[in-house]
mmCIF file of the N, C-alpha and C atoms, coordinates in Angstrom:
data_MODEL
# 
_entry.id   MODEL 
# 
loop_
_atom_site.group_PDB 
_atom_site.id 
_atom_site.type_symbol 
_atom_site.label_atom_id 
_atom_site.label_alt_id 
_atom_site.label_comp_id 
_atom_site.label_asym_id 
_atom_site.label_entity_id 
_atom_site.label_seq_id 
_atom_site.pdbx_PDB_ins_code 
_atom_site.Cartn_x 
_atom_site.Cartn_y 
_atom_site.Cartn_z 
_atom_site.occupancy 
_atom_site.B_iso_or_equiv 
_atom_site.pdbx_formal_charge 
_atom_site.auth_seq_id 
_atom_site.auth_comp_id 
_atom_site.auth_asym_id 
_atom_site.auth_atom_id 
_atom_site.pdbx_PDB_model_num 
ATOM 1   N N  . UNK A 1 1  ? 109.410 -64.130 -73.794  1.00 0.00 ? 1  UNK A N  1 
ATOM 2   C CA . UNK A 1 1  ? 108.227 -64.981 -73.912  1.00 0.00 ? 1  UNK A CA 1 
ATOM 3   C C  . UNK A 1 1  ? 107.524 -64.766 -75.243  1.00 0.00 ? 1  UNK A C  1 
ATOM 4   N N  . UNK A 1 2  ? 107.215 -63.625 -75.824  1.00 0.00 ? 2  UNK A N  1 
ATOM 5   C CA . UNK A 1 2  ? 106.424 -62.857 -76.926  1.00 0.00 ? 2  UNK A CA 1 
ATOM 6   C C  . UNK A 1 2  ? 107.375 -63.871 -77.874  1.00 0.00 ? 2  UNK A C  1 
ATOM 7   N N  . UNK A 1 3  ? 108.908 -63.874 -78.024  1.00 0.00 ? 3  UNK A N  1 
ATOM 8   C CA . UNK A 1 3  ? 109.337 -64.169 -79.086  1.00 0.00 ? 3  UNK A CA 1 
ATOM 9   C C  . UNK A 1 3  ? 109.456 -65.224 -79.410  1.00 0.00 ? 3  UNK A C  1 
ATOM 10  N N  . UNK A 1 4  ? 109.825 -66.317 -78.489  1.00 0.00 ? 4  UNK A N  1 
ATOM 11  C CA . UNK A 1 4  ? 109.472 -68.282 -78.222  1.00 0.00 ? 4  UNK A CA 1 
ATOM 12  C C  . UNK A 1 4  ? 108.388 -68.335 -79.059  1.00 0.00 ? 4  UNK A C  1 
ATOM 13  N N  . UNK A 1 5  ? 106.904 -67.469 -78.392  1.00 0.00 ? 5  UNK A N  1 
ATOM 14  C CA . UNK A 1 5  ? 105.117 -67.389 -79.134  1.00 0.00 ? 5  UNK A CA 1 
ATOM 15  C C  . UNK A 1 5  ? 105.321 -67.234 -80.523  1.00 0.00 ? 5  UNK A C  1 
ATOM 16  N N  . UNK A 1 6  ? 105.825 -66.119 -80.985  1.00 0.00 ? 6  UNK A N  1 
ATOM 17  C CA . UNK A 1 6  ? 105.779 -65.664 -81.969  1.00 0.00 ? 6  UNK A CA 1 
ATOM 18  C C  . UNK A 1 6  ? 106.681 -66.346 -82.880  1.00 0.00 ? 6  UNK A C  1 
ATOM 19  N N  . UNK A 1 7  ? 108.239 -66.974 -82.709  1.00 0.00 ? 7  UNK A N  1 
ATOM 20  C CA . UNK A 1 7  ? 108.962 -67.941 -83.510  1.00 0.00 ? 7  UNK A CA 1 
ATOM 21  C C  . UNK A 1 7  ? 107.951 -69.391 -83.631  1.00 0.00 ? 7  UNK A C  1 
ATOM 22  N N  . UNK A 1 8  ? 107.490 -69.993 -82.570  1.00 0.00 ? 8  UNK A N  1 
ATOM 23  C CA . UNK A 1 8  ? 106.850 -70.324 -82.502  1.00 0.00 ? 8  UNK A CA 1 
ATOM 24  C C  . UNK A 1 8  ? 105.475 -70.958 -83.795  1.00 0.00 ? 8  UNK A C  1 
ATOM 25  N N  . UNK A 1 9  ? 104.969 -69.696 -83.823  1.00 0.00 ? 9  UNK A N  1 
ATOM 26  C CA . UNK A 1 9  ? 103.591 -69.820 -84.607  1.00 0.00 ? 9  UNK A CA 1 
ATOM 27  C C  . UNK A 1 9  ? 104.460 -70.450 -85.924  1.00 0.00 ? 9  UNK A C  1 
ATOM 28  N N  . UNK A 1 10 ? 105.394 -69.618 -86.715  1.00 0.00 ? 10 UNK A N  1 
ATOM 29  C CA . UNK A 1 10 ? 106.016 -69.134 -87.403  1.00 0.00 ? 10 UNK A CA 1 
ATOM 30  C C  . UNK A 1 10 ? 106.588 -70.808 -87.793  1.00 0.00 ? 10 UNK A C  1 
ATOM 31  N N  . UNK A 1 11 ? 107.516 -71.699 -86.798  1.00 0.00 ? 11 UNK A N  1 
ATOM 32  C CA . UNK A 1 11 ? 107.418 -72.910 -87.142  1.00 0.00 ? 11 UNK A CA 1 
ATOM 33  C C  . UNK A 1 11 ? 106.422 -73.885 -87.234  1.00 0.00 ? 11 UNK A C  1 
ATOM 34  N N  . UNK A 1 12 ? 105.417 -73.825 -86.706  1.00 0.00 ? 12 UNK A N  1 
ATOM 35  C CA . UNK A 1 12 ? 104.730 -74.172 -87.241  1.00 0.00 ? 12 UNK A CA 1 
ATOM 36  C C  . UNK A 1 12 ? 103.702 -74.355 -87.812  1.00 0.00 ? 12 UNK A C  1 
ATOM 37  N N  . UNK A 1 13 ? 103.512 -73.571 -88.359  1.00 0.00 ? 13 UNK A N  1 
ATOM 38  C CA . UNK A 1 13 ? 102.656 -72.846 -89.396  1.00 0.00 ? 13 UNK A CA 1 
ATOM 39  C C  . UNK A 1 13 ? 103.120 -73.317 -90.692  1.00 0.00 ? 13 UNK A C  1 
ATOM 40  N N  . UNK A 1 14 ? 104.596 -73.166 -90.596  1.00 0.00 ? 14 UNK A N  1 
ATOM 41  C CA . UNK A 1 14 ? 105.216 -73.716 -92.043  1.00 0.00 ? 14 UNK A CA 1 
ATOM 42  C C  . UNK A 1 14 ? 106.295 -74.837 -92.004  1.00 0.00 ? 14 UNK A C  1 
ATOM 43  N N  . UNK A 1 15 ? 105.858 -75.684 -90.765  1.00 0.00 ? 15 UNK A N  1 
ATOM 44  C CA . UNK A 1 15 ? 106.634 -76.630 -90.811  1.00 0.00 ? 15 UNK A CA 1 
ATOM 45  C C  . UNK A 1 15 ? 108.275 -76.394 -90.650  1.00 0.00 ? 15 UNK A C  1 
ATOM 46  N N  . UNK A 1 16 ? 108.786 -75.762 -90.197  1.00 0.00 ? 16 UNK A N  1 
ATOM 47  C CA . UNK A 1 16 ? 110.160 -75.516 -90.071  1.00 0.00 ? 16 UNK A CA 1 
ATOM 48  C C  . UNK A 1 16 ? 111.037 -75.684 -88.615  1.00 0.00 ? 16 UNK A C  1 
ATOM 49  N N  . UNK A 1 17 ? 112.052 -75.514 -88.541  1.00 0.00 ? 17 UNK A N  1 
ATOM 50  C CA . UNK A 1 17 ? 112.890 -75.336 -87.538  1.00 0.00 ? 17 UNK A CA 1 
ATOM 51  C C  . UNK A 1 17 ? 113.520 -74.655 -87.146  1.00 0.00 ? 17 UNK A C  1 
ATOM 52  N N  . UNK A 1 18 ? 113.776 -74.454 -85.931  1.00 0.00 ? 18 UNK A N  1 
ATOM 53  C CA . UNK A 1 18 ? 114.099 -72.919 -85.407  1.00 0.00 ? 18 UNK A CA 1 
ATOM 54  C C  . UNK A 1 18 ? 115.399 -72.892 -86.024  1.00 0.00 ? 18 UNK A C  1 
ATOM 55  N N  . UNK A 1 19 ? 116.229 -73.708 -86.807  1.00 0.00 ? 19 UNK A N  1 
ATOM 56  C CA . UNK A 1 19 ? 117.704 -73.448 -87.589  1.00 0.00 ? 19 UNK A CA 1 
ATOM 57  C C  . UNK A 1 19 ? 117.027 -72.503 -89.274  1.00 0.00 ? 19 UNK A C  1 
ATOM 58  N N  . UNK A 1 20 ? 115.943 -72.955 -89.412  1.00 0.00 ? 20 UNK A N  1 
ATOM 59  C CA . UNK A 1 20 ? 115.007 -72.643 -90.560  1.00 0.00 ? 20 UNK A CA 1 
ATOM 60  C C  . UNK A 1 20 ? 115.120 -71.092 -90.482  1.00 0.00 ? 20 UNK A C  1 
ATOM 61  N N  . UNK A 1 21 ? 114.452 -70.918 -89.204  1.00 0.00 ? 21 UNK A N  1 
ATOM 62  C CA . UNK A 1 21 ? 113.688 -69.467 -89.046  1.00 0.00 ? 21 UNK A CA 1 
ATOM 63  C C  . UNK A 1 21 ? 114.487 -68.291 -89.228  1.00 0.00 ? 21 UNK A C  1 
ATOM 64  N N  . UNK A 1 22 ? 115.174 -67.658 -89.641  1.00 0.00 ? 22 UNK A N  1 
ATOM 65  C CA . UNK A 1 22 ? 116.109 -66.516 -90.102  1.00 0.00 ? 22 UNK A CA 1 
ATOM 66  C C  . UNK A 1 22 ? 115.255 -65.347 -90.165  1.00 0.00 ? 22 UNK A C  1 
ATOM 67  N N  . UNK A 1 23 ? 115.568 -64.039 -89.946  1.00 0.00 ? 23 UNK A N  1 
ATOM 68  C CA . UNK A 1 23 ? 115.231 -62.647 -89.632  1.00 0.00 ? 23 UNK A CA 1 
ATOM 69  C C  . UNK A 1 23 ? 114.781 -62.485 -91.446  1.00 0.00 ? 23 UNK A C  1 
ATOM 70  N N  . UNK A 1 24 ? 115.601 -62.759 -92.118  1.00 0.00 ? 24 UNK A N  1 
ATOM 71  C CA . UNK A 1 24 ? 114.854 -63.249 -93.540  1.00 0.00 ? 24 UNK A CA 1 
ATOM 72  C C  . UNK A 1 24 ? 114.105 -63.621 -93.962  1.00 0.00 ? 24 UNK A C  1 
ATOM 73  N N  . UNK A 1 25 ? 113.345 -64.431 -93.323  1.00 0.00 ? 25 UNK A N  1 
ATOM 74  C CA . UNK A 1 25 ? 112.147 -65.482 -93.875  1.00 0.00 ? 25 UNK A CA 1 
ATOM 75  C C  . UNK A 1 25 ? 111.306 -64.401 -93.992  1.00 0.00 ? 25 UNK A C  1 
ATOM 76  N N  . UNK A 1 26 ? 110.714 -64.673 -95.189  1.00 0.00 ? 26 UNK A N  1 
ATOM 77  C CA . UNK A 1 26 ? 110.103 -63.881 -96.266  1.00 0.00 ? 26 UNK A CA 1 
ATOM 78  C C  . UNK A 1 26 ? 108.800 -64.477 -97.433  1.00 0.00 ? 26 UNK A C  1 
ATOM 79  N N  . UNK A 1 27 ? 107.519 -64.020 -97.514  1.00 0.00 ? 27 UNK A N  1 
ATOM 80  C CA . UNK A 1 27 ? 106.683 -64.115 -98.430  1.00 0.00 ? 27 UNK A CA 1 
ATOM 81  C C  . UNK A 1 27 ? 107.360 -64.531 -99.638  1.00 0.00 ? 27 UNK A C  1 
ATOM 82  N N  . UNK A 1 28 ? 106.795 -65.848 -100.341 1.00 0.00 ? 28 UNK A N  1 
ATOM 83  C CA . UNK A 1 28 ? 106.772 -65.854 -101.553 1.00 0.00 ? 28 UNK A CA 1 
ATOM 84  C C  . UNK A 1 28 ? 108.694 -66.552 -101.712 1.00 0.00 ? 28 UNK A C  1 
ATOM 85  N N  . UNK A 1 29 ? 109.121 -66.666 -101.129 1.00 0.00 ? 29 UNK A N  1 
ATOM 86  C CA . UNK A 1 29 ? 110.931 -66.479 -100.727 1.00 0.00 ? 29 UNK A CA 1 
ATOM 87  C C  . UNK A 1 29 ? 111.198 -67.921 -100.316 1.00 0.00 ? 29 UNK A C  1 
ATOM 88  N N  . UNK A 1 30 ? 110.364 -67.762 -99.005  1.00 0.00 ? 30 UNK A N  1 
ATOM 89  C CA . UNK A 1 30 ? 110.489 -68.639 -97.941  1.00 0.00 ? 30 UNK A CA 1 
ATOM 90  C C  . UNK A 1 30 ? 109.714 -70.233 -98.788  1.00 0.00 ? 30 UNK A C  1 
ATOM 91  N N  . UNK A 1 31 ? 109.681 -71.238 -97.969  1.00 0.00 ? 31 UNK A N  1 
ATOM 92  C CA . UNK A 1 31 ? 109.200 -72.522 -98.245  1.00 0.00 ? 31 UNK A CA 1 
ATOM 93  C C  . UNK A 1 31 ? 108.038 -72.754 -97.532  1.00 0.00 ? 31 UNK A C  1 
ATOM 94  N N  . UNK A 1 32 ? 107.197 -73.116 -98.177  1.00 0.00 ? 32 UNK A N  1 
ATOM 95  C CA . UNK A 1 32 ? 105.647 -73.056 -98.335  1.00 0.00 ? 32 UNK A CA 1 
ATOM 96  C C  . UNK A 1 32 ? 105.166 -71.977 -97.594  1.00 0.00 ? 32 UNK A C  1 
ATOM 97  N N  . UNK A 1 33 ? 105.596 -70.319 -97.789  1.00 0.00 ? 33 UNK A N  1 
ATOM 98  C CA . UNK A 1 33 ? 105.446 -69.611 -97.589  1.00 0.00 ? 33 UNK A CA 1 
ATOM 99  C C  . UNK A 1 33 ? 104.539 -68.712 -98.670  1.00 0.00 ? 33 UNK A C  1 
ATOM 100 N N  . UNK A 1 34 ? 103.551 -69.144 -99.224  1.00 0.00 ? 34 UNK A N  1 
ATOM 101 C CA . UNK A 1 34 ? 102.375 -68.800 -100.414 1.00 0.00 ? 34 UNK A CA 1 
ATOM 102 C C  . UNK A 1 34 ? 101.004 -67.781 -100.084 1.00 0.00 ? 34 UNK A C  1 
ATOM 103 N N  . UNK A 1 35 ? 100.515 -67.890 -101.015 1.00 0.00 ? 35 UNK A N  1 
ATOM 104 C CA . UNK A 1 35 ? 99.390  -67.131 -100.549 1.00 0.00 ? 35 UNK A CA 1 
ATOM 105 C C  . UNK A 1 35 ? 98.475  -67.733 -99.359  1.00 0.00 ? 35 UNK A C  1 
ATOM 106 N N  . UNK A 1 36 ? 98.617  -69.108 -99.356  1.00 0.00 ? 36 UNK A N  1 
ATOM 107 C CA . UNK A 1 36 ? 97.789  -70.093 -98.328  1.00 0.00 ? 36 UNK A CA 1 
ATOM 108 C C  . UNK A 1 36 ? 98.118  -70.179 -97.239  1.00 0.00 ? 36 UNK A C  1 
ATOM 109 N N  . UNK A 1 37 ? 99.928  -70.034 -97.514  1.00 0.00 ? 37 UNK A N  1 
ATOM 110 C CA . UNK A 1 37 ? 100.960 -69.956 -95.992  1.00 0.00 ? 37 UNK A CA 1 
ATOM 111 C C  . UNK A 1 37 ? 100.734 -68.424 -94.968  1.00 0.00 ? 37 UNK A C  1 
ATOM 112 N N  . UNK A 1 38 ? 100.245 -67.393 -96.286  1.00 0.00 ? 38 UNK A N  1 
ATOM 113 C CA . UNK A 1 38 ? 100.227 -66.115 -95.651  1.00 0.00 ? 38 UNK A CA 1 
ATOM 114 C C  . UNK A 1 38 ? 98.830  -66.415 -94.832  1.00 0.00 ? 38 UNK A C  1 
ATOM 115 N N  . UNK A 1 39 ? 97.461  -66.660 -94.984  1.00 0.00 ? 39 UNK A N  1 
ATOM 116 C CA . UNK A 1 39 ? 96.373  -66.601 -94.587  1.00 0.00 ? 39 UNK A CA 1 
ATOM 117 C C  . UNK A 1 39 ? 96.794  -67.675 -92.870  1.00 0.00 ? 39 UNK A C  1 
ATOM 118 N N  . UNK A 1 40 ? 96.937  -68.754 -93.050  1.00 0.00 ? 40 UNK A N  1 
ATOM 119 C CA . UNK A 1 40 ? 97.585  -69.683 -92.318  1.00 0.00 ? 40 UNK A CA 1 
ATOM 120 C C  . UNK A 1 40 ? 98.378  -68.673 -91.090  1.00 0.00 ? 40 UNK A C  1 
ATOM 121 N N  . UNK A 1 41 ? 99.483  -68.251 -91.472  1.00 0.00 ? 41 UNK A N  1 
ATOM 122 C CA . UNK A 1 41 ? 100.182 -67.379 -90.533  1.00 0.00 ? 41 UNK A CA 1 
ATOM 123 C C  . UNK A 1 41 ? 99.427  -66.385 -90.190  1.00 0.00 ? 41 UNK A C  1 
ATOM 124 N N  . UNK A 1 42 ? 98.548  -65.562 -90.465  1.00 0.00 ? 42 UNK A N  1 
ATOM 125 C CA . UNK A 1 42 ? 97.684  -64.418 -90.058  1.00 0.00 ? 42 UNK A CA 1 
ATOM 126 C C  . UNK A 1 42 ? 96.455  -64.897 -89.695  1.00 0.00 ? 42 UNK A C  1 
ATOM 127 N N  . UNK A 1 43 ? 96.396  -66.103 -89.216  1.00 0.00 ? 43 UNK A N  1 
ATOM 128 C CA . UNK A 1 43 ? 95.150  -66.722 -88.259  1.00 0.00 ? 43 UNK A CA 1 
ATOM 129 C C  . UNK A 1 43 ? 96.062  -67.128 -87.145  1.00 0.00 ? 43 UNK A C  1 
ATOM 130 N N  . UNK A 1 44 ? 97.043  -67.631 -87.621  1.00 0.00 ? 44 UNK A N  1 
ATOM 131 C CA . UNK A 1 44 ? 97.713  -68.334 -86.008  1.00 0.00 ? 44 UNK A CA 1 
ATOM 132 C C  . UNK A 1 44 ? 98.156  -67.432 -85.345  1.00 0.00 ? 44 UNK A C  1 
ATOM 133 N N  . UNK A 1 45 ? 98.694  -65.798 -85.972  1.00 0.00 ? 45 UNK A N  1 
ATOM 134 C CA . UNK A 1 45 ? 99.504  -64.874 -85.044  1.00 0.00 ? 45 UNK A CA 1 
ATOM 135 C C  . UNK A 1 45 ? 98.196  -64.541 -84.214  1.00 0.00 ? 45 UNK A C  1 
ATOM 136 N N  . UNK A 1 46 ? 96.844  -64.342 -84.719  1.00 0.00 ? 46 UNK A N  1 
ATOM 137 C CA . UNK A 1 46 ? 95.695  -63.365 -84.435  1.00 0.00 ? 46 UNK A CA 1 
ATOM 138 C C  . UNK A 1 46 ? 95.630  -64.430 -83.100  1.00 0.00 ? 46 UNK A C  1 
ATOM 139 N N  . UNK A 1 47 ? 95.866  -65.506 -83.222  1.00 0.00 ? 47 UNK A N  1 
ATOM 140 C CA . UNK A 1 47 ? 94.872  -66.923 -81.896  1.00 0.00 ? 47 UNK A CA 1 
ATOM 141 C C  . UNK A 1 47 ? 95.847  -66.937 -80.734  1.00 0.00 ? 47 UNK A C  1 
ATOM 142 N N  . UNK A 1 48 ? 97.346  -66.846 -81.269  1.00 0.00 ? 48 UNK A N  1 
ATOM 143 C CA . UNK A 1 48 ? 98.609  -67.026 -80.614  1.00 0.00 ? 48 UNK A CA 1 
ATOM 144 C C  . UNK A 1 48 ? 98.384  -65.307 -79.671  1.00 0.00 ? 48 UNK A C  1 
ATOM 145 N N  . UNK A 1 49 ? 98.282  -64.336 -80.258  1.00 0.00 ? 49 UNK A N  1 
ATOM 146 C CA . UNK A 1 49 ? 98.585  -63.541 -79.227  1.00 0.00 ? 49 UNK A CA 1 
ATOM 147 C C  . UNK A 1 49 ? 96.723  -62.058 -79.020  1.00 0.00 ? 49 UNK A C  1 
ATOM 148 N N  . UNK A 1 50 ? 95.587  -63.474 -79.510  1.00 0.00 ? 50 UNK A N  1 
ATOM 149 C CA . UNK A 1 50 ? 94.323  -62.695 -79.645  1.00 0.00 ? 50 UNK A CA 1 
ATOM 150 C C  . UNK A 1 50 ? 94.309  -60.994 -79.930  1.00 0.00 ? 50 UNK A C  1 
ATOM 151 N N  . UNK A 1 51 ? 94.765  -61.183 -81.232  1.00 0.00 ? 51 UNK A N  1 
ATOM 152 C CA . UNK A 1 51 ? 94.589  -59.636 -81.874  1.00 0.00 ? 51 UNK A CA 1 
ATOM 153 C C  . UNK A 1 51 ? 94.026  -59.785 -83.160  1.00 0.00 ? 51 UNK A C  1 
ATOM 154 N N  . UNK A 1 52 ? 92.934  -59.152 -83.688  1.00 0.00 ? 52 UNK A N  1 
ATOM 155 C CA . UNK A 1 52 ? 92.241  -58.906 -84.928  1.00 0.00 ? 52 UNK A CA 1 
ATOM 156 C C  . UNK A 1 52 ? 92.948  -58.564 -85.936  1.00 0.00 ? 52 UNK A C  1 
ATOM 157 N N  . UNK A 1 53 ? 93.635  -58.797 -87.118  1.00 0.00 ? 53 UNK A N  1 
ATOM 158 C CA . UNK A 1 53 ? 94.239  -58.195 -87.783  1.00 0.00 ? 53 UNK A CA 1 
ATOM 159 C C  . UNK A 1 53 ? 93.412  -57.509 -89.008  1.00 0.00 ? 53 UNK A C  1 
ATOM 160 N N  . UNK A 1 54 ? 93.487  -56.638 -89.685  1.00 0.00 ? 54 UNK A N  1 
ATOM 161 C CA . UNK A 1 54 ? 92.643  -55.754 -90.145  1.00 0.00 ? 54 UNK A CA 1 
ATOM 162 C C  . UNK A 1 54 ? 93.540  -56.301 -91.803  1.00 0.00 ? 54 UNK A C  1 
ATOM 163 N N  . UNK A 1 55 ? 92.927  -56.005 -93.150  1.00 0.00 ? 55 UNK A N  1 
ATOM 164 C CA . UNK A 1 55 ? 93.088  -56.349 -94.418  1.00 0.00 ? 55 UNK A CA 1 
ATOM 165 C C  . UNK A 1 55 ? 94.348  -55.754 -94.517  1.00 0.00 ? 55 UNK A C  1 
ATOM 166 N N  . UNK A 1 56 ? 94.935  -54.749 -94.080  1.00 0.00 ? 56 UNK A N  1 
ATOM 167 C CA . UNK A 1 56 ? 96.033  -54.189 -94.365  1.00 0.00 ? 56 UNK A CA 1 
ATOM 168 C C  . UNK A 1 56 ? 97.202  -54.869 -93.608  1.00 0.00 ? 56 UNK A C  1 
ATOM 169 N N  . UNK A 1 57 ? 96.868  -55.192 -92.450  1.00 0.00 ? 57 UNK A N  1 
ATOM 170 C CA . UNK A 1 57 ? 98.203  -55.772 -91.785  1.00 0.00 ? 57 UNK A CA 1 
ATOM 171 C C  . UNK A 1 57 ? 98.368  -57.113 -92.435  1.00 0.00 ? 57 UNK A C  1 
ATOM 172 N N  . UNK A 1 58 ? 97.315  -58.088 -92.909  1.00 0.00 ? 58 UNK A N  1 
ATOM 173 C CA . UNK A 1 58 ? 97.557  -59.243 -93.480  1.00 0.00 ? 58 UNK A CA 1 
ATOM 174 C C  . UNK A 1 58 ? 98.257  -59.065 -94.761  1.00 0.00 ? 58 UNK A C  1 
ATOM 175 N N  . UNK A 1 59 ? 97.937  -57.784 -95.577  1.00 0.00 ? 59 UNK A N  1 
ATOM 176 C CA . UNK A 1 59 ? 99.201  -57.285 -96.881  1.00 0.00 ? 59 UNK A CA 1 
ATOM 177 C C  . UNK A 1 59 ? 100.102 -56.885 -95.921  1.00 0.00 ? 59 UNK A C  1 
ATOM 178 N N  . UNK A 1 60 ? 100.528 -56.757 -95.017  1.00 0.00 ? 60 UNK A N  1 
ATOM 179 C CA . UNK A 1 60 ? 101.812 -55.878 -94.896  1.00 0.00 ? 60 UNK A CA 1 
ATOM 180 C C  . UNK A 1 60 ? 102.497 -57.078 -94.192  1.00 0.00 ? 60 UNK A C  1 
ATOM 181 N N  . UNK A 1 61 ? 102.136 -58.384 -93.611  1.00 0.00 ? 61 UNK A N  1 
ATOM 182 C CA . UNK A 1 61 ? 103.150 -59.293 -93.195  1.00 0.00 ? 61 UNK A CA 1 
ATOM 183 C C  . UNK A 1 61 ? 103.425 -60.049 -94.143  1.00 0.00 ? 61 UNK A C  1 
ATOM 184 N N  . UNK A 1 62 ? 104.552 -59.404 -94.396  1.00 0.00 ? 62 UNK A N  1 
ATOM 185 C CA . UNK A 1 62 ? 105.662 -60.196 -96.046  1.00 0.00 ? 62 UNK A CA 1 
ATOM 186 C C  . UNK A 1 62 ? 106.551 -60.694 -95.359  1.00 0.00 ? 62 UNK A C  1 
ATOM 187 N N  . UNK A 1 63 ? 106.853 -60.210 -94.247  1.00 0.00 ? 63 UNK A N  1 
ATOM 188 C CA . UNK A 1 63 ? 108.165 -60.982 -93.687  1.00 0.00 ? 63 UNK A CA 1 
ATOM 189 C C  . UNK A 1 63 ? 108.382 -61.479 -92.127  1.00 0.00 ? 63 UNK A C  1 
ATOM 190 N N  . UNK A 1 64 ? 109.146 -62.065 -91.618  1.00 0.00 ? 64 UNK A N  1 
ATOM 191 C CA . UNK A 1 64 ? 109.203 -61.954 -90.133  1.00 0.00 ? 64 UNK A CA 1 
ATOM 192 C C  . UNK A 1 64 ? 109.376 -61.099 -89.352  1.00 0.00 ? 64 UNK A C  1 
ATOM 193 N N  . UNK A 1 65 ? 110.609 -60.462 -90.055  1.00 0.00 ? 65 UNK A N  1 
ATOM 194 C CA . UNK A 1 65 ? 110.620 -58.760 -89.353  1.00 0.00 ? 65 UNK A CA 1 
ATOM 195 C C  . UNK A 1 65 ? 109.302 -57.805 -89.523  1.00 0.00 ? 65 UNK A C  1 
ATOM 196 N N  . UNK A 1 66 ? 108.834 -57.601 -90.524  1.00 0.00 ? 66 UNK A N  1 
ATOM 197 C CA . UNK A 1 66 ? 107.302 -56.913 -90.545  1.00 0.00 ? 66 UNK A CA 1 
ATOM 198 C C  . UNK A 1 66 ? 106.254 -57.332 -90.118  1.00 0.00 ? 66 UNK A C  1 
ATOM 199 N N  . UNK A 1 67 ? 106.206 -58.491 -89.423  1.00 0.00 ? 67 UNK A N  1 
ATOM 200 C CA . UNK A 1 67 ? 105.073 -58.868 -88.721  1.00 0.00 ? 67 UNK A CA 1 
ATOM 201 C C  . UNK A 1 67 ? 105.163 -58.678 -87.258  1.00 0.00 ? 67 UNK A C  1 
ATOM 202 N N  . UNK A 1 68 ? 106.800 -58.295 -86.987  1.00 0.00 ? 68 UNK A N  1 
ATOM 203 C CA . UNK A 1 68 ? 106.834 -57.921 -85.581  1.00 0.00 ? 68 UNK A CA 1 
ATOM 204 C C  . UNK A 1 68 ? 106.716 -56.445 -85.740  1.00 0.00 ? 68 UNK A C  1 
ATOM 205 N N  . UNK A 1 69 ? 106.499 -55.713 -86.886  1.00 0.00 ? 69 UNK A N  1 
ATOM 206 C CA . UNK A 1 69 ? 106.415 -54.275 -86.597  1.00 0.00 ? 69 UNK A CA 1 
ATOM 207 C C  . UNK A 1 69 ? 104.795 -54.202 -86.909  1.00 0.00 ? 69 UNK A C  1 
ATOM 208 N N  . UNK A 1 70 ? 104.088 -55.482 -87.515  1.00 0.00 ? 70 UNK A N  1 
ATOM 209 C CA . UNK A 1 70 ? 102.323 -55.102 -87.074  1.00 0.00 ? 70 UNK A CA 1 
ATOM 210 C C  . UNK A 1 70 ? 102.393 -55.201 -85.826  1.00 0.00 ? 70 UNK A C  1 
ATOM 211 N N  . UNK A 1 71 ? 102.577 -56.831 -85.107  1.00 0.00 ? 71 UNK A N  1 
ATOM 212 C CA . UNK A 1 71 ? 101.917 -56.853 -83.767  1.00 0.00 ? 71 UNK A CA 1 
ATOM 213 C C  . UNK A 1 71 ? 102.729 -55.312 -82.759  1.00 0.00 ? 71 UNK A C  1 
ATOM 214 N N  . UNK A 1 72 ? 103.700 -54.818 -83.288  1.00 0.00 ? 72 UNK A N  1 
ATOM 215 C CA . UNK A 1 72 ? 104.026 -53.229 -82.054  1.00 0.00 ? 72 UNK A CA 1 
ATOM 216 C C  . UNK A 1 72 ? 102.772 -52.440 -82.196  1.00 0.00 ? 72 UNK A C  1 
ATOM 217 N N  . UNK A 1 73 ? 102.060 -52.363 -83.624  1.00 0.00 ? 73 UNK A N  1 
ATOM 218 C CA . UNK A 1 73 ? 100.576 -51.608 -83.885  1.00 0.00 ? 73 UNK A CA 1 
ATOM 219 C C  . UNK A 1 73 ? 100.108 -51.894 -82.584  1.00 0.00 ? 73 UNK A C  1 
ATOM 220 N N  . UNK A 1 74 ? 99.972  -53.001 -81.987  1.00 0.00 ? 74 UNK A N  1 
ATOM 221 C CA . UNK A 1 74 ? 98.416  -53.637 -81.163  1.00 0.00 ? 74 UNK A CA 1 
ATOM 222 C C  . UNK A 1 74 ? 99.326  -54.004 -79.895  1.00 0.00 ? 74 UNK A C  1 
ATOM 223 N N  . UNK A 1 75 ? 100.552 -53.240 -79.795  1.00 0.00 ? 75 UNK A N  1 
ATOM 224 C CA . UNK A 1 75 ? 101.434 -52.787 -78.390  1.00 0.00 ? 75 UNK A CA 1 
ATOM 225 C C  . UNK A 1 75 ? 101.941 -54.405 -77.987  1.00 0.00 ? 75 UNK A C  1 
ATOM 226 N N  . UNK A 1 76 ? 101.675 -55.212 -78.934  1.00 0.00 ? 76 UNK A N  1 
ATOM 227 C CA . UNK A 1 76 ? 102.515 -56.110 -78.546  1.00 0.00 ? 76 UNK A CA 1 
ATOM 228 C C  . UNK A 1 76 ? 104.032 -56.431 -78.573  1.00 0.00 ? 76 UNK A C  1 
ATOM 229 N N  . UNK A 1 77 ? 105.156 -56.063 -78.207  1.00 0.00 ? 77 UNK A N  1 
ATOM 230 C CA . UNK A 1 77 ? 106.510 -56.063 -78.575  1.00 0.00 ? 77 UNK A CA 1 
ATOM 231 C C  . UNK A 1 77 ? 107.430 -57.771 -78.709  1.00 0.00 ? 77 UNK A C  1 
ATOM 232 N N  . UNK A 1 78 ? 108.235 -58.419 -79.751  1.00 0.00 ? 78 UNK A N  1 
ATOM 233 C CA . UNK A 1 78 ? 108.528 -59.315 -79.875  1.00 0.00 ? 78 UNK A CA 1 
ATOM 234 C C  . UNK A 1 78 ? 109.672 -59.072 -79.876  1.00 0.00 ? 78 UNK A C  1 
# 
């Protein structure tokens, strides 16, 4: 369920498709994945699974895989 939510945000947030979404997708890498795309994605994960994210976790989600190792911070598992 966590991971549907969490692929989820992830399409669309940046407009993509789950053929899109790769364990790769990556800051700055990815397509319209920018500084605007990062803020964007770190409001929808916070609404999608109501967790506060603190200045550091919003620098530390560069990627898809590292944003599932913030939300484990806040015991959420994806």
């Amino acid at each position: 369920m966590n991971t549907e939510k969490y692929n989820r945000v992830f399409m669309e947030t940046f407009h993509i498709d789950d053929e899109q979404l790769l364990p790769e997708y990556t800051f700055k890498v990815s397509p319209n994945w920018d500084s605007v795309g990062q803020m964007m994605l770190c409001s929808a994960i916070e609404d999608a699974f109501e967790v506060r994210l603190d200045g550091e976790d919003i620098l530390n989600i560069t990627s898809y895989q590292e944003g599932k190792k913030t939300l484990a911070k806040y015991g959420i598992e994806i």
